[in-house]
Backbone as JSON, one array per atom type, in Angstrom:
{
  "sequence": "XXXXXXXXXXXXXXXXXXXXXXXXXXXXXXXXXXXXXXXXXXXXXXXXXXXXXXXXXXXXXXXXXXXXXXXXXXXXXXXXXXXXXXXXXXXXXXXXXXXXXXXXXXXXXXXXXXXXXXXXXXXXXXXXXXXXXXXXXXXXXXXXXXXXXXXXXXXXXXXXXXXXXXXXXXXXXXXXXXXXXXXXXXXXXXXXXXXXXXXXXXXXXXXXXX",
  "N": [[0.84, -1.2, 0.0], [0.79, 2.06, -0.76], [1.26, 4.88, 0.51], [1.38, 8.52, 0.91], [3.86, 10.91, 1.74], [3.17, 13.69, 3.6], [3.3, 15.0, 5.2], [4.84, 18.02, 6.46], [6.08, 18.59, 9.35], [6.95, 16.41, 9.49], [9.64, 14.09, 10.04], [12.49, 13.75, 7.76], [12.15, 11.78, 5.42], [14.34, 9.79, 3.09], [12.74, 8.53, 0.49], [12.13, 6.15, -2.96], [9.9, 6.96, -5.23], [8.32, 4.8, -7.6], [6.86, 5.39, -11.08], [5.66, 3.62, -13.53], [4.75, 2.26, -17.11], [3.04, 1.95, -19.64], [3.13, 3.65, -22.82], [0.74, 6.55, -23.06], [-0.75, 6.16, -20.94], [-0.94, 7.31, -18.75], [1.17, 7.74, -16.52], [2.54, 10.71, -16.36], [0.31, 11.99, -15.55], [-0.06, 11.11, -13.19], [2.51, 11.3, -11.55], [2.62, 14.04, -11.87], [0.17, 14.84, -10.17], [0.81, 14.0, -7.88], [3.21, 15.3, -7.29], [1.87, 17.94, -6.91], [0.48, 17.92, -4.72], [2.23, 17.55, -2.77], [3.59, 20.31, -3.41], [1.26, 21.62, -2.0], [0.88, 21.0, 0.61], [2.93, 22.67, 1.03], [5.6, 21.82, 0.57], [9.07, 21.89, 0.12], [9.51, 21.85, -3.36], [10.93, 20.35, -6.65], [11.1, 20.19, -9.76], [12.37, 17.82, -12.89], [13.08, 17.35, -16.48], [14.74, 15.46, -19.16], [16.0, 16.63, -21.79], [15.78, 16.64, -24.09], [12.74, 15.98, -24.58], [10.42, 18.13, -25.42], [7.88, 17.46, -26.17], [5.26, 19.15, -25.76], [5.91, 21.56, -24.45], [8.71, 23.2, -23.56], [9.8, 24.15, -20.86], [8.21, 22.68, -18.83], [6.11, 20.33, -17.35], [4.2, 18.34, -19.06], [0.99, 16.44, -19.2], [-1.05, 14.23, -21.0], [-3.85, 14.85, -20.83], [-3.31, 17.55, -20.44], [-2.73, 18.44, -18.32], [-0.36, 20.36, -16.43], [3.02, 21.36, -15.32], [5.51, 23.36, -13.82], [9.03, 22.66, -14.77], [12.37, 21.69, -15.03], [14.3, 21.76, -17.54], [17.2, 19.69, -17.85], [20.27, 18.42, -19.16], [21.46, 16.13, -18.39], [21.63, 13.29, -15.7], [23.22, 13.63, -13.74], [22.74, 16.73, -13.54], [20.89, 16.76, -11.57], [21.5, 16.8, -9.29], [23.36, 19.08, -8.86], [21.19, 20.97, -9.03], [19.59, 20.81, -6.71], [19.31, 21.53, -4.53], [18.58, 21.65, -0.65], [16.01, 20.93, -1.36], [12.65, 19.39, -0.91], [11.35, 17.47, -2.13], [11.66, 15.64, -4.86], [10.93, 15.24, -8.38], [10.88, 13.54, -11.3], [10.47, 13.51, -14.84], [9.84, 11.14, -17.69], [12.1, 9.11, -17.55], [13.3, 7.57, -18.53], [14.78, 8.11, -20.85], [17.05, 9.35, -19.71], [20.57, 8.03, -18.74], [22.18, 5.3, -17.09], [23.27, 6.44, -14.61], [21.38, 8.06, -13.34], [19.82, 6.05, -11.56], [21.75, 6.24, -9.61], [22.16, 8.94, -8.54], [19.32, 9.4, -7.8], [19.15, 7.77, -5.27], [21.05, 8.2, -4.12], [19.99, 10.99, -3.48], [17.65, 10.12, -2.19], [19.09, 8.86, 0.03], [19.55, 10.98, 1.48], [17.72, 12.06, 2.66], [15.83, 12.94, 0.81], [12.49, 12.93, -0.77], [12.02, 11.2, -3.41], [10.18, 10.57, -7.09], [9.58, 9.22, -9.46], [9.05, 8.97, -12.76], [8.5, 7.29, -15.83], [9.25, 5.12, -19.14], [8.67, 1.54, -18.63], [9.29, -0.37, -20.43], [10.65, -0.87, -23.87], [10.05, -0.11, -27.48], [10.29, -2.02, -28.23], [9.27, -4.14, -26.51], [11.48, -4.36, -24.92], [13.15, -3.97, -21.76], [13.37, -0.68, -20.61], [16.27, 1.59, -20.23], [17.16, 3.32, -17.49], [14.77, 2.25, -15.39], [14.35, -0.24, -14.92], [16.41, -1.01, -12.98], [15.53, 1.22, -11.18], [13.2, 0.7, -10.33], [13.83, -1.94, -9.16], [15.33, -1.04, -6.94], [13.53, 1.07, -5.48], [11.18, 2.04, -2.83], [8.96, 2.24, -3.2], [6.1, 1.15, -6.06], [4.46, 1.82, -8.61], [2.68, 0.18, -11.23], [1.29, 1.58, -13.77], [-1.46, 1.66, -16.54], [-2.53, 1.6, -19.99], [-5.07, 1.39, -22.52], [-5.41, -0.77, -24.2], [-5.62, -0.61, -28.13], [-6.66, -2.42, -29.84], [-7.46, -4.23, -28.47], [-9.44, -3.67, -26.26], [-8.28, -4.26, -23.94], [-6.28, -4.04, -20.97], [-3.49, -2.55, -21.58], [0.15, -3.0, -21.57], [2.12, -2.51, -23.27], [4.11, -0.12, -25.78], [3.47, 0.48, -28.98], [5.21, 1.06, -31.91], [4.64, 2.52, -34.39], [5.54, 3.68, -36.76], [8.43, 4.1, -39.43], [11.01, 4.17, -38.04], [13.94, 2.95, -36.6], [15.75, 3.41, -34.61], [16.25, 3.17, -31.02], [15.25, 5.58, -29.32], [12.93, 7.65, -30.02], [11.12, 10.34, -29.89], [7.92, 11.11, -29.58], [4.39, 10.93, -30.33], [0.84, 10.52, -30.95], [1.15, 9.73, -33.13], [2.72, 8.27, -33.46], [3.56, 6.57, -31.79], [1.33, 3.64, -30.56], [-0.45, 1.81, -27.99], [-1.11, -1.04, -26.74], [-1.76, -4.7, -25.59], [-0.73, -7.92, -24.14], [-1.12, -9.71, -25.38], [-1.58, -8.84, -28.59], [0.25, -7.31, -28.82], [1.91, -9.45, -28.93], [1.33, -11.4, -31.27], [2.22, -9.34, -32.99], [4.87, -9.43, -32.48], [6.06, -11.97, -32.33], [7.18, -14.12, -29.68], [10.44, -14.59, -29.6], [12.14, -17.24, -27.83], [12.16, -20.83, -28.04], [10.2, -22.99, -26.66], [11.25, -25.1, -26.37], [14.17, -25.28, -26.78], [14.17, -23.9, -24.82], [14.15, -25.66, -22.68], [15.62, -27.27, -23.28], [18.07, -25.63, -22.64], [17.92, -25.46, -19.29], [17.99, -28.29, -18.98], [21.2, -28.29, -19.85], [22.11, -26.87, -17.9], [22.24, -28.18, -15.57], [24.1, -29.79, -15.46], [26.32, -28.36, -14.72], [28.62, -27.27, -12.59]],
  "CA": [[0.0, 0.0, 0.0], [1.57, 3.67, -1.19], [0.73, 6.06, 1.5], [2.27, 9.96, 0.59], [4.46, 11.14, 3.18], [2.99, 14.81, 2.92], [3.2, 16.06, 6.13], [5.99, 19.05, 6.68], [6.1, 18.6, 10.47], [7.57, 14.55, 9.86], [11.35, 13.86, 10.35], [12.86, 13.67, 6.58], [13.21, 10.59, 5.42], [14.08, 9.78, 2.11], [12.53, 7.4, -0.33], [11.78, 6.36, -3.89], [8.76, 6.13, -5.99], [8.84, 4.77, -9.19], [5.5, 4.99, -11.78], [5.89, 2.94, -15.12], [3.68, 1.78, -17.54], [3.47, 1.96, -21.27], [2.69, 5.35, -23.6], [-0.67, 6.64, -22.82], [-1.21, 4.85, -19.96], [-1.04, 7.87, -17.5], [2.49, 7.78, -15.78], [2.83, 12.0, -15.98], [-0.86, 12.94, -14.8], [0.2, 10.06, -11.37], [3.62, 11.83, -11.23], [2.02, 15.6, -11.15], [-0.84, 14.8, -9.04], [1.89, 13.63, -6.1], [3.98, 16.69, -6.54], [1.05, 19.15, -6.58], [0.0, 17.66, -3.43], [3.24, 17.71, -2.23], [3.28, 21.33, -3.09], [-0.02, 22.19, -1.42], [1.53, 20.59, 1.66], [3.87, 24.0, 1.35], [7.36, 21.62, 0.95], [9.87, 22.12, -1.54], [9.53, 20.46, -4.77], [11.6, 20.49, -7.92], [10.78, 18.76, -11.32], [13.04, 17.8, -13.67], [12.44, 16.24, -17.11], [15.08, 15.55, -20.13], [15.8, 18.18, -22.55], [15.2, 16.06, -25.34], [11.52, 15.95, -24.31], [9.77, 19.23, -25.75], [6.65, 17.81, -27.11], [4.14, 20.36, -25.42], [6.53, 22.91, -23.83], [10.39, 23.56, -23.22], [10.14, 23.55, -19.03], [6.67, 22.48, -18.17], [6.08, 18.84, -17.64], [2.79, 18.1, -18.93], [0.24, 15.51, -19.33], [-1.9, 14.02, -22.26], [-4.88, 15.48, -20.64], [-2.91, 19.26, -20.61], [-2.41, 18.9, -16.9], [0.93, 20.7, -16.39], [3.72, 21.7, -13.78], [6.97, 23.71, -14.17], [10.08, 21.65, -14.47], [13.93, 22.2, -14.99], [14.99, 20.46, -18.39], [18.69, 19.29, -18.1], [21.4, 17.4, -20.37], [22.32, 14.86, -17.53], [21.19, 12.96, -14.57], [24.04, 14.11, -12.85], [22.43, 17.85, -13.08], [19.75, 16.69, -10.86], [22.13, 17.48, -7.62], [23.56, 20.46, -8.61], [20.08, 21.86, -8.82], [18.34, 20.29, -5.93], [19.81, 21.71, -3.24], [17.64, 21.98, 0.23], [14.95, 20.64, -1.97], [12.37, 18.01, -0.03], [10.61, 16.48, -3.12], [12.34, 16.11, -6.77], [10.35, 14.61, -8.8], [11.81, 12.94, -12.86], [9.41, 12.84, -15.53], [10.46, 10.76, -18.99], [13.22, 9.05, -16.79], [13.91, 6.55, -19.64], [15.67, 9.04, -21.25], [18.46, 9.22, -18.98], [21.44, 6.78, -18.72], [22.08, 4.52, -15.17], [23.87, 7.63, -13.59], [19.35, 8.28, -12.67], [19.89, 5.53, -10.34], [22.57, 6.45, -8.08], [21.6, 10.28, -8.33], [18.05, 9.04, -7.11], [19.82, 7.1, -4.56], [21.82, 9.4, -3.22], [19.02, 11.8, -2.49], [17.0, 9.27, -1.05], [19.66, 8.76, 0.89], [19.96, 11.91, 2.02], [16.3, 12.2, 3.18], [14.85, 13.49, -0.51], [11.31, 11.92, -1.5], [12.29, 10.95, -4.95], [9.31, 10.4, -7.51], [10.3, 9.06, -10.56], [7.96, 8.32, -13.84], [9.21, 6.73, -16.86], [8.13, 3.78, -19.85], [9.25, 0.42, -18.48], [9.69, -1.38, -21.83], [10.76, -0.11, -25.18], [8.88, -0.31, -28.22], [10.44, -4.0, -28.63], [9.07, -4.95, -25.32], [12.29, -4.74, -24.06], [13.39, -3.08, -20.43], [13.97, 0.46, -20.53], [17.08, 2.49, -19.51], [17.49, 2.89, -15.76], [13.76, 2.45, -15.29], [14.12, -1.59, -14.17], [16.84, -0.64, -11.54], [15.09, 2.21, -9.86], [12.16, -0.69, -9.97], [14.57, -2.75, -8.46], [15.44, -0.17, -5.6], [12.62, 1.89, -4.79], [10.43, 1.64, -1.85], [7.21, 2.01, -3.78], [6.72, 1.26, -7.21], [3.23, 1.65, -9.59], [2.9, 0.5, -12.59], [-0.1, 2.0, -14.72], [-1.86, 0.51, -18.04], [-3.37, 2.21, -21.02], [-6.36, 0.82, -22.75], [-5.46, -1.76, -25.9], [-6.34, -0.35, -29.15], [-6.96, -3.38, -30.79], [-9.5, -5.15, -27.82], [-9.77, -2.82, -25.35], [-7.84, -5.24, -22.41], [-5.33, -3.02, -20.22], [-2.3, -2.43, -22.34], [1.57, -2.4, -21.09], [3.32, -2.12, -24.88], [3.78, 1.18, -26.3], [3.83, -0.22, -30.4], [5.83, 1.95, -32.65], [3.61, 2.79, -35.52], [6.56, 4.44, -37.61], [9.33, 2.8, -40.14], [12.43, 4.42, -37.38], [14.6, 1.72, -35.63], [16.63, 4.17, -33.4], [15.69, 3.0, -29.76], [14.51, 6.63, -28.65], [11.97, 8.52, -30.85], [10.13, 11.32, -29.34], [6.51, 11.37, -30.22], [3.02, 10.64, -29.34], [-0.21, 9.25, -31.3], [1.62, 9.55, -34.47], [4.24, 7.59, -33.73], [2.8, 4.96, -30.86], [-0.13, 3.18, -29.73], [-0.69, 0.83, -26.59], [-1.09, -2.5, -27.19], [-2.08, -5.59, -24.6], [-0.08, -8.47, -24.55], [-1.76, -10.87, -26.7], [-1.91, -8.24, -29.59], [1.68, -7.01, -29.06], [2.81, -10.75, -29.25], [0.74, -10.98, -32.14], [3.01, -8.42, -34.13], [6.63, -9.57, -32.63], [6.06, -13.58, -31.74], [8.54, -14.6, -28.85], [11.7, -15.98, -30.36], [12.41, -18.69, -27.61], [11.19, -21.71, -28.28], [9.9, -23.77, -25.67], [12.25, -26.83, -26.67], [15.32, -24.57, -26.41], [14.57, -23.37, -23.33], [13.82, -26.89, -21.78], [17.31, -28.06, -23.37], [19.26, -25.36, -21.63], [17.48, -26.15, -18.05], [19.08, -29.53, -18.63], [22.68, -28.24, -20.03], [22.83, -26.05, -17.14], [22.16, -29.0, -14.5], [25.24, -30.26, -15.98], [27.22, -27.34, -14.79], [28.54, -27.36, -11.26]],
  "C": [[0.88, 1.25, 0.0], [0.87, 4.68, -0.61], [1.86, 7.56, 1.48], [2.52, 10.77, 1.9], [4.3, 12.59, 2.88], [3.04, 15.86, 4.08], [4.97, 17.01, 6.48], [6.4, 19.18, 7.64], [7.04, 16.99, 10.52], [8.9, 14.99, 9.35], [11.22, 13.54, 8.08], [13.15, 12.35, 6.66], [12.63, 9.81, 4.26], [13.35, 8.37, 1.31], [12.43, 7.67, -1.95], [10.35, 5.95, -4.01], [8.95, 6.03, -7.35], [7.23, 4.16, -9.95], [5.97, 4.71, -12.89], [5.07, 3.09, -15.66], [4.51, 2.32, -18.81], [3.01, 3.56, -21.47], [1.06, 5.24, -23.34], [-1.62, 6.22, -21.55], [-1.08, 5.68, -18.13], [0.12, 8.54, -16.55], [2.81, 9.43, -15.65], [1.8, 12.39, -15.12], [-0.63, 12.29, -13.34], [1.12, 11.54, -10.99], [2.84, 14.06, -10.7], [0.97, 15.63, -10.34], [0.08, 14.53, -7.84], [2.46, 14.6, -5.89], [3.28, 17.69, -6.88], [0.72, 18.7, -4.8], [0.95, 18.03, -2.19], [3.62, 19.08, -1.97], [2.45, 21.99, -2.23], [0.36, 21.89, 0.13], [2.48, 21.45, 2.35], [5.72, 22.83, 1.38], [7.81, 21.66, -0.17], [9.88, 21.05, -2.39], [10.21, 21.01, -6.15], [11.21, 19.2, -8.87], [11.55, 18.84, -12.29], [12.4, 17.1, -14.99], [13.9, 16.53, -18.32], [14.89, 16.63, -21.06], [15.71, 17.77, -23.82], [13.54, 16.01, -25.67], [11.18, 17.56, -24.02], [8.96, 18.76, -26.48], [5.53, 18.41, -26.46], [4.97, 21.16, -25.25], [7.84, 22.63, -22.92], [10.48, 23.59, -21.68], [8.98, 23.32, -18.71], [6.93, 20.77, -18.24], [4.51, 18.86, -17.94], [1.98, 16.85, -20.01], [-0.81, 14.77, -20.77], [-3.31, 14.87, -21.9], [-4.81, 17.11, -20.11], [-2.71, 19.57, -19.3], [-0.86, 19.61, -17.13], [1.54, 21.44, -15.25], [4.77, 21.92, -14.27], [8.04, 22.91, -13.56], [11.19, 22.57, -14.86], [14.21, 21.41, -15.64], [16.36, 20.39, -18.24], [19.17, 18.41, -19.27], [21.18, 15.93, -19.73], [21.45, 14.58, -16.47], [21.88, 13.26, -13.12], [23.3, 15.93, -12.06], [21.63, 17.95, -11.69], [20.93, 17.46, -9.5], [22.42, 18.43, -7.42], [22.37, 21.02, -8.34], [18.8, 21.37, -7.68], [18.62, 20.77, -4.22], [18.98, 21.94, -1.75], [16.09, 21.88, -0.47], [14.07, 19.03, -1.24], [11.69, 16.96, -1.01], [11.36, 16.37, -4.38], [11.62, 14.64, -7.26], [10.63, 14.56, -10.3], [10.81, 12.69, -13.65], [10.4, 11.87, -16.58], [11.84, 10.0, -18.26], [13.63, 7.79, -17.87], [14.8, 7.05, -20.16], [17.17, 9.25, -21.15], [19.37, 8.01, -18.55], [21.3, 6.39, -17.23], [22.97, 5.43, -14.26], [22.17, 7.91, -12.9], [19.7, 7.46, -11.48], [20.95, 5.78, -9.31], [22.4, 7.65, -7.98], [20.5, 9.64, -7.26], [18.41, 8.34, -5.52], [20.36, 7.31, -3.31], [21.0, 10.75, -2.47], [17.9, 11.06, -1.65], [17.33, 8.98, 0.07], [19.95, 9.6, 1.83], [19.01, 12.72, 3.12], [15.76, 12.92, 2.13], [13.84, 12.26, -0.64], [11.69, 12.29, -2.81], [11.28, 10.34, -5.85], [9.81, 10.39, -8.91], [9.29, 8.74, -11.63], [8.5, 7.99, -15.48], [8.51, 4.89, -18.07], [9.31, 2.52, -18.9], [10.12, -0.48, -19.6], [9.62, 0.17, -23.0], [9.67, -0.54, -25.93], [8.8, -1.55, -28.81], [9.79, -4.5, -27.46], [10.43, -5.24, -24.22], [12.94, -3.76, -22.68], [14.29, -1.64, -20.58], [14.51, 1.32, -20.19], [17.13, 2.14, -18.43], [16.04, 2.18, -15.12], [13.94, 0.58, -14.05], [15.21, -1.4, -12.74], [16.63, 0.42, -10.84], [13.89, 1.33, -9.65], [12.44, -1.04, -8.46], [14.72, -2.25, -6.42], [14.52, 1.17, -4.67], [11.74, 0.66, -3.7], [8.86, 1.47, -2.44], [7.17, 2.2, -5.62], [4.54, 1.01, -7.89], [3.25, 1.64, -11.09], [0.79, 0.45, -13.54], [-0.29, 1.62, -16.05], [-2.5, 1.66, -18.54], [-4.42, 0.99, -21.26], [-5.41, 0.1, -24.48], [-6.17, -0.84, -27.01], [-6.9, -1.21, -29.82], [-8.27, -3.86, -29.94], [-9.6, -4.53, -27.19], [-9.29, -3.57, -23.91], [-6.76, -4.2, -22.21], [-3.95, -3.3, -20.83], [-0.91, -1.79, -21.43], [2.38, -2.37, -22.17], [3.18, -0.83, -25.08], [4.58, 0.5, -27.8], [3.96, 1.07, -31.14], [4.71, 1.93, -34.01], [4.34, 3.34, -36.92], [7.32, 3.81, -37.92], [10.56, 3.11, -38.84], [12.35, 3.03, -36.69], [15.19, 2.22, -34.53], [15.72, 4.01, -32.26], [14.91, 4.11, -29.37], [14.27, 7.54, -29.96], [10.72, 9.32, -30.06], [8.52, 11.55, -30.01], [5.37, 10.53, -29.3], [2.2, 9.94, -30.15], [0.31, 9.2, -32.56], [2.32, 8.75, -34.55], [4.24, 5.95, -32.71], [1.17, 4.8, -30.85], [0.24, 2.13, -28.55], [-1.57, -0.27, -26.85], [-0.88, -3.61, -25.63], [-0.78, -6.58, -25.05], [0.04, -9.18, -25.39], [-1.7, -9.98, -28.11], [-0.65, -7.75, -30.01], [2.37, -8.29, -29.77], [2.7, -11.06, -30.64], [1.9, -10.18, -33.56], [4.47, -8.73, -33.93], [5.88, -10.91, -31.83], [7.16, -13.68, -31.06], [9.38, -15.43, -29.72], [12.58, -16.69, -29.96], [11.34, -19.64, -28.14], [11.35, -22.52, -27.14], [11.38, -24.64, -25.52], [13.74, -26.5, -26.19], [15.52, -24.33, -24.76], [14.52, -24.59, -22.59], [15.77, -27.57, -21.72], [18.11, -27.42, -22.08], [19.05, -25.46, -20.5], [18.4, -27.48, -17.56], [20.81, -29.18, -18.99], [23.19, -27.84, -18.66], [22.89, -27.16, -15.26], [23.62, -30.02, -14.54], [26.66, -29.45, -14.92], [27.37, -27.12, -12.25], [29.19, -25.66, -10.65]]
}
């Protein structure tokens, strides 16, 4: 259970949160609803987001549904410290973005007594684990992961399916460029390429192995 440590009177003491999910599927409007609250609470909050990520607006972080909240775009994950100084909330939108320096930044202010609020895609557009995103998973104290709606059946979707010919891992865009896709419908378009039989073999090679 994820209970928001919001009171300004409680001893500091840091943690992470980490919201996933696929494209569409919510992960900014979570992330700014915690640090408005957090604001309203009167404690310091800073938002950061990648400076590659300008599709609504150059320092705002904002939402599919136009919610929005002023941020601080940087280069690096490193920036985060310089600019967080006596800060009690910092909160990361787009945290895919950024290389595995995110996790020991995040880390380190957690450590320090910062509530750290992190939001980012889990999986790429192959299905496969994205950027730092699985080890701040790994090491946060609270972790949500949110679903879009399937385009194809309407069952709770964790893919975000590239819709565009690019191959380059990171492509900035929105309904032009993804949709959200379930699992059965994702699989559907990229079929797993173990095969059962394989995987049974190496089970036994590896019983071999002392």
């Amino acid at each position: 259970m994820f209970i928001e440590n919001i009171r300004p009177e409680s001893p500091r003491r840091g943690f992470i949160e980490v919201i996933c999910g696929s494209m569409f599927s919510g992960k900014t409007e979570e992330l700014i609803r915690r640090l408005k609250r957090a604001i309203y609470a009167k404690q310091r909050v800073e938002i950061f987001k990648p400076l590659v990520d300008q599709r609504y607006d150059e320092e705002k972080v904002v939402s599919h549904d136009d919610n929005e909240i002023q941020s601080t775009p940087i280069k690096a994950a490193t920036d985060i410290l310089l600019l967080s100084h006596n800060i009690e909330v910092v909160g990361v939108d787009e945290a895919q973005f950024f290389n595995e320096d995110l996790v020991e930044v995040c880390n380190h202010l957690a450590n320090r007594g910062t509530r750290v609020v992190v939001a980012g895609l889990d999986m790429d557009y192959l299905g496969a684990p994205f950027g730092p995103i699985p080890k701040l998973m790994a090491t946060a104290e609270y972790v949500t992961k949110v679903h879009a709606i399937c385009v194809k059946c309407g069952a709770l979707a964790n893919h975000s399916h590239r819709i565009t010919q690019e191959e380059t891992l990171v492509v900035v865009g929105e309904k032009e460029a993804y949709e959200p896709l379930c699992r059965r419908c994702f699989s559907a378009l990229y079929p797993p390429v173990l095969n059962p039989k394989d995987v049974s073999k190496s089970k036994c090679d590896n019983t071999d192995v002392k």
